[in-house]
Phi, psi and omega in degrees: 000118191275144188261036175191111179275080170268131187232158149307300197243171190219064187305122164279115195097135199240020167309208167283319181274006202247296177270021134302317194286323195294316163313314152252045173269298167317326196262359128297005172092017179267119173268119147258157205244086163272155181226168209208128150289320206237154171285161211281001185270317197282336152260012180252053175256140180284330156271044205238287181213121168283041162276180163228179203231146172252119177254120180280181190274302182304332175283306162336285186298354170282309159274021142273299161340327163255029155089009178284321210272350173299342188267321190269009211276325180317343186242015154269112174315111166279160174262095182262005162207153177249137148208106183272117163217143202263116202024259190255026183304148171280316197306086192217183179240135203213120162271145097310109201269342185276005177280327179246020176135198230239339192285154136323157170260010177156173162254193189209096168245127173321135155293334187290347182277323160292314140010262165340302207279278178337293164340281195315299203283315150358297196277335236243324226257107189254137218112305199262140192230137173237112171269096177228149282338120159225153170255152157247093186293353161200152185245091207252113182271052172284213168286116159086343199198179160223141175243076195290089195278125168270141202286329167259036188091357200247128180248146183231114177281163203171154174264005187177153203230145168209118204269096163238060190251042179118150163283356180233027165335109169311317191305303170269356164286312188300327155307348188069015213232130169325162218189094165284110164250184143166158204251136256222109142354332192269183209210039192319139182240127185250124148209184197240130202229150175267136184264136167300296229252164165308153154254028197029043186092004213222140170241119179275131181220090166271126162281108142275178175300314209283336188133180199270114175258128161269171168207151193225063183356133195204168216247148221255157160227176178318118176099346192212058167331331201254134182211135174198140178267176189247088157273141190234139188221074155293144177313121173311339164274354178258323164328281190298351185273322198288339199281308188281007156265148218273168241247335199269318185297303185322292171319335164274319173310247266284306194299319157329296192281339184283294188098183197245024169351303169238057173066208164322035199317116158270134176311082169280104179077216208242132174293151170257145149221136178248153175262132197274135190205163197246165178193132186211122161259175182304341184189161196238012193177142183223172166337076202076018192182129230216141162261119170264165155060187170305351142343292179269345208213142152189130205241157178291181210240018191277344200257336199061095137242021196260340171312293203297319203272026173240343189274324179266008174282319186331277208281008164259012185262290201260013143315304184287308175321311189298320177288321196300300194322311189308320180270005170082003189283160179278135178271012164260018171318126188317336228235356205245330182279330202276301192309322183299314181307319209278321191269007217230323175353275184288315200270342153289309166324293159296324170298310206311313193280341168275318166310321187288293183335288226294316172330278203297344182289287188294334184275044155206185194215052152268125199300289214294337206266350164313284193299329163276338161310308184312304208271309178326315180268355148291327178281336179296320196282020174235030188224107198288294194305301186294345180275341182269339162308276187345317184294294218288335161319297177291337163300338202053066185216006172279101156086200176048226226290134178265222163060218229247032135267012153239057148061025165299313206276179206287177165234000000 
C-alpha cells in the first residue's frame, strides 16, 4: 500500500452525490480520489438506509450520460402522474407527464439500489479510486496543491477537494466556512407498503397540519406487485409515539391519513425516521475547495428534490473541471471556483425558500389559509401554461445545468 496517492481532485464523502462526481470526472479524464468512514459493503446493505430517492427526468439524463442508469432503470419506479391535495379536499392538483410529452416526469429508486449501481460502476471505473473505510483527519489547502492525511497513514495529494460529506460535514467546519440552519419540528417517517390496487404511475402528496404524507410509486417485488414507499412527515413531538407502535397499530394510523385510494395499505419491513432541517451554507467554495450536495445545501423533502439539486451541483462542477482539464488550467483555480459558486446561486437559493414556504405554507390548519391554498391548486390546476411551468420545473428540465445533465456528456 503506497503511503502517498496522487489525484486531480480529492471527494470527501463516498455517498450517492460524492461518488457520482467521481464517476463523473473520471469519464472526462479527471483522476479522482473519493474517500469514505464507512465501507462500500456496508452502504450498499438494505438495511443501512430505507429511503428511496425521487430522480427527476433532467437527473435521469445525467445518469445516463454516466452510464448508470442501464443498471439502475429495472428498479426504478416511474412516476407518469403528481396529485397534490390539501387533507380531505376535492379540491387538488394533477400533473399529467403526458400534457408535455412522451418521459416520465421522474422515478422512485431505493438508495441502496442506487448505491449498489455506484459501487459496481466504482470498480469499473478507470481514473477513480475509492478509499474506503477511511477519515481524512486533516486537510492541508496551500499554493499549487491539497493535501488529505488519512486516518490509516496515507496522503492524497490533489489539485482540489471536494466535500461531499454530509450536512455535518467535518470538512466545511474545518474550512471554516458558516453554515444557516434550522430544524423543523418535524419527523420524516420512511417505509415501504404494500398496495391493494395498482398504483398507476401516481405520486401522491396529501398535505396535513403535521406536514406532507407522499406515496411514492415504487417497482412491485415477488408477493407483492403493488409497491409503494411512504414519506410521512410528523410533529417531532408526535413522532416517537407513531414510531413506538406495533405494525398492526402503526398501519392503521398510516392508513387514516392516506385514505383508501388503493384500498388497504400494508406495511413492509422495517420503519426509518430522520429529523427534518433545512441547512445552507454561507458560501460553496474556498481555498481549493468547493462543496457539493448536503455539504452545501439541505432541504425539506416535501418536493424530493435534494438528490436532484446535489446532482446538478455534479453536473456544472464537473462541466466546469472538465473544460479546465480540456485547457491544461489548474483545477482548484480560483477563478474555476466562483464560476461554480456562480452558476449553482439561483437555482439553490429558489429551491431552498419553495420548499421552506411551501412546507410553512401547508404545515398548519388555519381556516383562510386552508381556503386559500386549496383554491390556489385548484386554480393552477386550470391554467395549462403555468401548471406546465410547474411541471418541467419539477422534471429538471429547466434552465441551470447544461452539458451533461441534458445528456450531453460522455458515455
Amino acid at each position: 500500500m503506497k503511503n502517498e496517492l496522487k489525484a486531480d481532485v480529492a471527494i470527501i464523502g463516498g455517498g450517492l452525490v460524492g461518488l457520482t462526481l467521481g464517476r463523473a470526472l473520471a469519464l472526462r479524464g479527471i483522476a479522482a480520489c473519493v474517500i469514505d468512514r464507512q465501507p462500500l459493503e456496508i452502504m450498499t446493505d438494505a438495511a443501512y438506509d430505507g429511503r428511496g430517492s425521487a430522480i427527476a427526468l433532467g437527473s435521469q439524463q445525467l445518469l445516463d450520460s454516466l452510464g448508470l442508469w442501464a443498471d439502475m432503470a429495472a428498479q426504478a419506479g416511474p412516476i407518469l402522474d403528481i396529485r397534490v391535495s390539501d387533507g380531505d379536499s376535492r379540491l387538488f392538483l394533477h400533473y399529467d407527464h403526458r400534457e408535455i410529452g412522451s418521459d416520465p416526469m421522474g422515478w422512485i429508486v431505493e438508495n441502496t439500489v442506487t448505491r449498489r449501481v455506484l459501487a459496481k460502476a466504482a470498480g469499473e471505473t478507470g481514473g477513480l479510486t475509492v478509499i474506503a473505510p477511511a477519515a481524512v483527519e486533516r486537510l492541508e489547502r496551500g499554493a499549487g496543491r491539497v493535501v488529505a492525511h488519512l486516518s490509516d497513514g496515507r496522503t492524497i495529494r490533489a489539485a482540489l477537494a471536494v466535500a461531499a460529506d454530509g450536512k455535518q460535514s467535518p470538512t466545511r467546519e474545518a474550512a471554516g466556512i458558516r453554515a444557516t440552519r434550522w430544524d423543523y419540528p418535524q419527523t420524516g417517517i420512511v417505509c415501504s407498503v404494500s398496495l391493494e390496487r395498482p398504483h398507476r404511475g401516481i405520486a401522491h402528496e396529501r398535505f396535513l397540519p403535521a406536514g406532507p404524507f407522499a406515496l411514492l410509486p415504487m417497482t412491485g417485488i415477488p408477493g407483492h406487485p403493488h409497491r409503494a414507499s411512504i414519506v410521512w412527515t410528523e410533529r417531532q413531538a408526535l413522532a416517537p409515539a407513531m414510531l413506538a407502535l406495533d405494525d398492526a397499530d402503526f398501519s392503521i394510523e398510516m392508513n387514516r391519513r392516506f385514505g383508501d385510494y388503493y384500498g388497504r395499505l400494508t406495511l413492509l419491513g422495517r420503519r426509518w425516521s430522520y429529523p427534518l432541517s433545512l441547512l445552507l451554507a454561507s458560501r460553496t467554495t474556498d481555498h481549493r475547495l468547493a462543496l457539493i450536495g448536503d455539504a452545501a445545501h439541505a432541504i425539506h423533502p416535501i418536493a424530493g428534490q435534494g438528490l436532484n439539486l446535489g446532482l446538478r451541483d455534479i453536473a456544472v462542477l464537473a462541466d466546469i473541471l472538465g473544460e479546465a482539464q480540456g485547457l491544461g488550467l489548474d483545477l482548484g483555480d480560483k477563478s474555476l471556483l466562483d464560476e461554480y459558486a456562480r452558476r449553482r446561486r439561483v437555482d439553490t437559493l429558489g429551491l431552498i425558500a419553495a420548499t421552506d414556504g411551501l412546507n410553512r405554507l401547508f404545515s398548519n390548519d388555519l381556516a383562510p389559509v386552508r381556503l386559500a391554498r386549496r383554491l390556489g391548486l385548484a386554480t393552477v390546476n386550470r391554467l395549462p401554461p403555468l401548471k406546465h411551468l410547474f411541471m418541467r420545473h419539477a422534471m429538471g428540465t429547466m434552465g441551470g445545468s447544461l452539458g451533461m445533465l441534458l445528456g450531453q456528456g460522455p458515455r
